[in-house]
N, C-alpha and C positions, 0 to 999 in steps of 0.2 A: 538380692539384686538380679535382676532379669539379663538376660545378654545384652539385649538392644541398648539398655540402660549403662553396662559396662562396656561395649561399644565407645558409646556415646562418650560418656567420661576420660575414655582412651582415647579417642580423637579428639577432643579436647585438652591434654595434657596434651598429645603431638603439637598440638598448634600454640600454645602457649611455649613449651620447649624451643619450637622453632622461632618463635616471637623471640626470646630472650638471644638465642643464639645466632643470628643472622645480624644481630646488631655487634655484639660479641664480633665475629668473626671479618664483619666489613669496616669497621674501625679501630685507629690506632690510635696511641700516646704519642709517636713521632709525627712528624711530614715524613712524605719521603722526597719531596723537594721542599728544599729551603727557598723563601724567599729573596729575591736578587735582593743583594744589600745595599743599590746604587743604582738611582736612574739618571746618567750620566748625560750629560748636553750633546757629548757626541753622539749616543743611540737615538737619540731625539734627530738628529742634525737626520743621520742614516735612513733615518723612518722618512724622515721629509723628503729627501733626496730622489728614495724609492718610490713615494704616490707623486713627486712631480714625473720618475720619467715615465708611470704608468697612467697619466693624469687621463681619464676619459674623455674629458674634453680633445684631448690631442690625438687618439683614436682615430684612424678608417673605419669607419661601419662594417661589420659583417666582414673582417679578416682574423683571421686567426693568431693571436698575438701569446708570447711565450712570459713568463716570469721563470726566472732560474734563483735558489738562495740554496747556501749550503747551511749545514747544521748552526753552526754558530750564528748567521743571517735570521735563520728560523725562527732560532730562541732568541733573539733578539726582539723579532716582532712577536713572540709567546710576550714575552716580558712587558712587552708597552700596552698588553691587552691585560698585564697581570695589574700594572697599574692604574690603568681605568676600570677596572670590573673588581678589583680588590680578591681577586682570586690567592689563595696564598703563595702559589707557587706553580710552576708547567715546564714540559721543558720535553723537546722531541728528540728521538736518536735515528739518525737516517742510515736501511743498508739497501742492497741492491732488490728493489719491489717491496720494501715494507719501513714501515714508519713504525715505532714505536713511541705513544705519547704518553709523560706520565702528567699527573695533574693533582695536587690537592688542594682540599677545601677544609675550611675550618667550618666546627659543627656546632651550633647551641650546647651547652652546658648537659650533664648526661653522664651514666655511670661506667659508658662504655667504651670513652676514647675521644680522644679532642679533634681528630682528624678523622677524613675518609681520602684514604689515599687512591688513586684509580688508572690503572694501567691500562692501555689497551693499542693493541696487535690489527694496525690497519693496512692491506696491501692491493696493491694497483692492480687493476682489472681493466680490464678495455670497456673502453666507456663509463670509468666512476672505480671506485672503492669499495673493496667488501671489510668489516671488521673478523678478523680472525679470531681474533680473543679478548676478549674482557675480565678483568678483576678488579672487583671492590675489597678492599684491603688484603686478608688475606681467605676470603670467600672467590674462589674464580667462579664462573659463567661460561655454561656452552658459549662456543664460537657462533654456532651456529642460531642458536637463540640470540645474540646479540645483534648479530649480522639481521633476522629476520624479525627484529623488533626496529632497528634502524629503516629497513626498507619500508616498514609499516606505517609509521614516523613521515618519512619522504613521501608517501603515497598520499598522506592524510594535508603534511605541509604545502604538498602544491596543488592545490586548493586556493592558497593563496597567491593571487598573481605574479605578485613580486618575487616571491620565494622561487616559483616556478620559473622567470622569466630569467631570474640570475641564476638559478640551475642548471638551467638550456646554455647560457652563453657558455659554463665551462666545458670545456671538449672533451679534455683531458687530466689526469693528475698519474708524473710515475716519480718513484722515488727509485734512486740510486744511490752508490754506495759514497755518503758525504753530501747528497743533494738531493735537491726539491724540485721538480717544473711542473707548472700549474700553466696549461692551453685554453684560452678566453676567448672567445669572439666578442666583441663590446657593441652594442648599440646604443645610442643616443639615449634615449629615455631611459635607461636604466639610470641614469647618476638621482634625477629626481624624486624616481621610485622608491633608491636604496634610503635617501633621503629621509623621505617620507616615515618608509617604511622602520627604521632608526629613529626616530621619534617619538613613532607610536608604541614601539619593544619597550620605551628608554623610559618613556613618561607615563606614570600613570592619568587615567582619564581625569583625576580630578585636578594634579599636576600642571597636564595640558589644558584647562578650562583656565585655572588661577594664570597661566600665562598668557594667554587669550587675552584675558581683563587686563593684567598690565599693559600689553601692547596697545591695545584700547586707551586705555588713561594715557600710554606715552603720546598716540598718535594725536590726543587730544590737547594734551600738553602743550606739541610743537605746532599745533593748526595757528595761531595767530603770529606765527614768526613767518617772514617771508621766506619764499624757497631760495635755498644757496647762503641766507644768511647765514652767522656765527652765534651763539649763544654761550653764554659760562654754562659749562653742567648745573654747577650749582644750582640755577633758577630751574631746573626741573626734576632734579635727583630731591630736589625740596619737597618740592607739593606732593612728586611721586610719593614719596616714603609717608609722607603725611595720608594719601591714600592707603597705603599700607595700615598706618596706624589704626585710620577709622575702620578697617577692616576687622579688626579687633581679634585676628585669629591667631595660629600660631607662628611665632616671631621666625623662626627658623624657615618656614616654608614659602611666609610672606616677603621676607630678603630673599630669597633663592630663586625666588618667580622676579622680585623685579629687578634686579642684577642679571639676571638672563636676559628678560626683555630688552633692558638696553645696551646689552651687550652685542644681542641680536640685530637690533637696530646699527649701532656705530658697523657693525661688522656685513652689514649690508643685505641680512636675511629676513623677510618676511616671516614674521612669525606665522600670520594666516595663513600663508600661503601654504606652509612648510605644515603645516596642523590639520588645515581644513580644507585648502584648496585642492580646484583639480589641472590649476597652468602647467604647463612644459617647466615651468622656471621658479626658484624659491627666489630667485635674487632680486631687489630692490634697494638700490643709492639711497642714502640719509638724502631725505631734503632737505633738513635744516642737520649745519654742522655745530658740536657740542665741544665745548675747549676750557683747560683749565690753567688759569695762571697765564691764561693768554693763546696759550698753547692747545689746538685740535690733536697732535698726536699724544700729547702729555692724559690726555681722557682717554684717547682707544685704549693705550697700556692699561690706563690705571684701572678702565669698566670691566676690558676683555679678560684683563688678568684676575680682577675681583670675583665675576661670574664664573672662569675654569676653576677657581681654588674653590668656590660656592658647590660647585658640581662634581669636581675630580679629587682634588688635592693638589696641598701648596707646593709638594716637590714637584708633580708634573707642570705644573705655573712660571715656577722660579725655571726649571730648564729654559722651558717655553722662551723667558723674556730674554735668558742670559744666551740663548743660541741667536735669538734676533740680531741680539746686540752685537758679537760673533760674527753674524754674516754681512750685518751694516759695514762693520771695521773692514771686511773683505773685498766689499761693492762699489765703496767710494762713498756713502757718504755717512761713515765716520762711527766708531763705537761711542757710544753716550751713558755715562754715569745718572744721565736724567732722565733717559727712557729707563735704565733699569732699575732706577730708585722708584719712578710711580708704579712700574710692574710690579715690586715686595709690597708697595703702599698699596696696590690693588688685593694681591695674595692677603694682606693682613685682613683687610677691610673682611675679603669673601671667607676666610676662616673662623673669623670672629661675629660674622654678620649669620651664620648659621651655627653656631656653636654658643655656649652657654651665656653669653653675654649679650646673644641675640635680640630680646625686648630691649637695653639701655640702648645698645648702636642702631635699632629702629627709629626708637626713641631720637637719637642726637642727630641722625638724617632728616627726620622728621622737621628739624629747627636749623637745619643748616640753611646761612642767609650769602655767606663769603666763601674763597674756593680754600680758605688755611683749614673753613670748618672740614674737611672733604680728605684735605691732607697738606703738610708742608711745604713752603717754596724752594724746589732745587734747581730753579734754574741757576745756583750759584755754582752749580755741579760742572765741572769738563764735558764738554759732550763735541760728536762732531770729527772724534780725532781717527785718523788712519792707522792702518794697522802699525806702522812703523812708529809713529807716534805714539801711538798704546801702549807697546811693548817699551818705547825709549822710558814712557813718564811712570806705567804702570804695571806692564806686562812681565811675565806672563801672566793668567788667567790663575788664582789662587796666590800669587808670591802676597809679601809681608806687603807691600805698598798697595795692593789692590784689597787686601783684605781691610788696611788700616781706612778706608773710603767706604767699604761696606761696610764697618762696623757702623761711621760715621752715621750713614744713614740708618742701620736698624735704631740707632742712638735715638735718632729724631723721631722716628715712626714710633717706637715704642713710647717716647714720652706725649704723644697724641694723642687726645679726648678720646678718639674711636679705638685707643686699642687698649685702653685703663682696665 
């Protein structure tokens, strides 16, 4: 065997060694964070709190505005990201100039570990963040390699407008010992951009086409109702799904597109616009309103809630309606056992409408004529009551007498054609 040839074979085993070992050494058998065991209404309630008092719309243009969150704040909003992204777990430790963020992810099936746990050492620099250190499992990463693959990263991302444009607005980021402050300057068209630009990350292109056509089919739907009138859902969730059927594709992705679309609609967004257009504004009013059992609100719950459970999960859904309900009790007018029975009727519809039973509930939408076919009558339900009243007839939130009303209703819902 000639050298060149023994060489060669020896660079060859390095790289095959390093092949085997680098998987070896960056994942684990554990997490090294657990997933929160509880997405609780209040963390929900907290998140909302927080983007009203930051609401862009409510922004000076071109002033430099502060957000402050301490640790526990932080991993709060980690957590609401771990539930929308299905990340397994995140969670940051704040000290004076550095964040330390750990993060795992579960991995395809593989000889070498179920998790890739990933630590990494981020601190405040004037004018942005430099990464100190990085480790994937138990393989660390120069700092410096880390840091000058992020900056490579950044160089190449703002490229793109958006990315760049909400880049420029942050000023600043320093961490201290227990806390966070992120310096923003907001401009106006950023909300549309981010928008936009959330859409396009969110949805694959062929995703965003199949919602297209439904918005299309809904817009054509409601063309022959006068603007402002009132319609039963029913008379369009009908034909819609029945569109879906002729479509003859897969069940799962065909409810997921048109559960969005008209979720999108009741909820006042432009699908084009949000997809394909180039307006200042995604926002456009239902011309025609959609009501079920007589009831316009008794359909937002039951669409809006149907399409987050289609798109997120039922636990983020179920918070969703039960914080509503929550802050209705708080505002005056009235906690209701009837908004948040079509809210689980919605979650049911959207888990089941993308999930294994997808073709028969295409299928039973397809031939729904009446609003019972859609879901249950609860207007028999309480609704309306004040908080003092809640708490006198039902309160608090979880006792035995609220529970024995929720069960009532999973009662009914589960015995429902759509969720057999």
């Amino acid at each position: 065997m000639t050298m060149k040839r023994l060489i060669g074979w020896g660079g060859l085993f390095v790289v095959l060694a390093a092949l085997t070992l680098l998987p070896w050494l960056a994942l684990d058998d554990a997490p090294a964070i657990e997933p929160p065991a509880q997405f609780r209404r209040t963390d929900l309630a907290w998140i909302k709190s927080l983007f009203e008092k930051h609401d862009p719309r409510g922004q000076t243009p071109d002033v430099v505005q502060s957000i402050q969150l301490d640790e526990a704040e932080l991993n709060r909003l980690l957590n609401y990201a771990v539930e929308l992204r299905r990340v397994s777990g995140i969670a940051a430790e704040l000290t004076p100039g550095l964040a330390t963020l750990t993060a795992t992810l579960t991995v395809p099936s593989n000889p070498f570990g179920r998790y890739l746990n990933i630590t990494a050492e981020v601190a405040d620099v004037p004018g942005g963040i430099r990464i100190r250190s990085l480790q994937l499992g138990s393989l660390p990463l120069p700092g410096t390699l880390a840091d000058w693959t992020a900056r490579l990263a950044h160089r190449w991302l703002r490229r793109d407008k958006t990315y760049a444009a909400l880049a420029d607005a942050f000023t600043q980021v320093s961490f201290d010992e227990n806390q966070a402050t992120l310096d923003y300057r907001w401009r106006p068209e950023l909300l549309t951009r981010i928008e936009r630009k959330s859409a396009e990350l969110l949805l694959a292109p062929e995703d965003q086409a199949r919602m297209l056509a439904y918005a299309e089919r809904l817009d054509t739907l409601l063309k022959p109702h006068p603007r402002g009138s009132t319609v039963p859902l029913v008379s369009i969730m009908g034909p819609l799904f029945t569109y879906a059927l002729q479509n003859g594709n897969d069940a799962r992705e065909e409810n997921r597109a048109a559960l969005t679309a008209l979720a999108a609609y009741l909820g006042g967004i432009s699908l084009p616009k949000l997809l394909e257009g180039d307006s200042h504004s995604i926002r456009r009013a239902p011309r025609v309103l959609l009501s079920i059992h007589g009831r316009r609100d008794f359909a937002e719950h039951f669409v809006i809630s149907a399409a987050l459970s289609a798109n997120g999960g039922s636990r983020l859904a179920n918070a969703i309606g039960l914080m509503k309900e929550e802050e209705d009790a708080d505002r005056g007018s009235g906690f209701s056992f009837t908004d948040l029975a079509n809210d689980r009727a919605g979650v049911k519809l959207g888990t089941h409408a993308t999930g294994d039973a997808a073709a028969r509930v295409r299928q039973l939408l397809a031939v729904s004529h009446s609003d019972t076919d859609l879901l249950p009558d609860f207007r028999n339900l309480p609704e309306f009551m004040p908080q003092t009243e809640f708490d006198r007839r039902f309160g608090p939130i979880g006792s035995a007498r609220y529970q024995r009303v929720i069960q009532s209703i999973d009662a009914r819902l589960a015995a429902h054609p759509l969720a057999q």
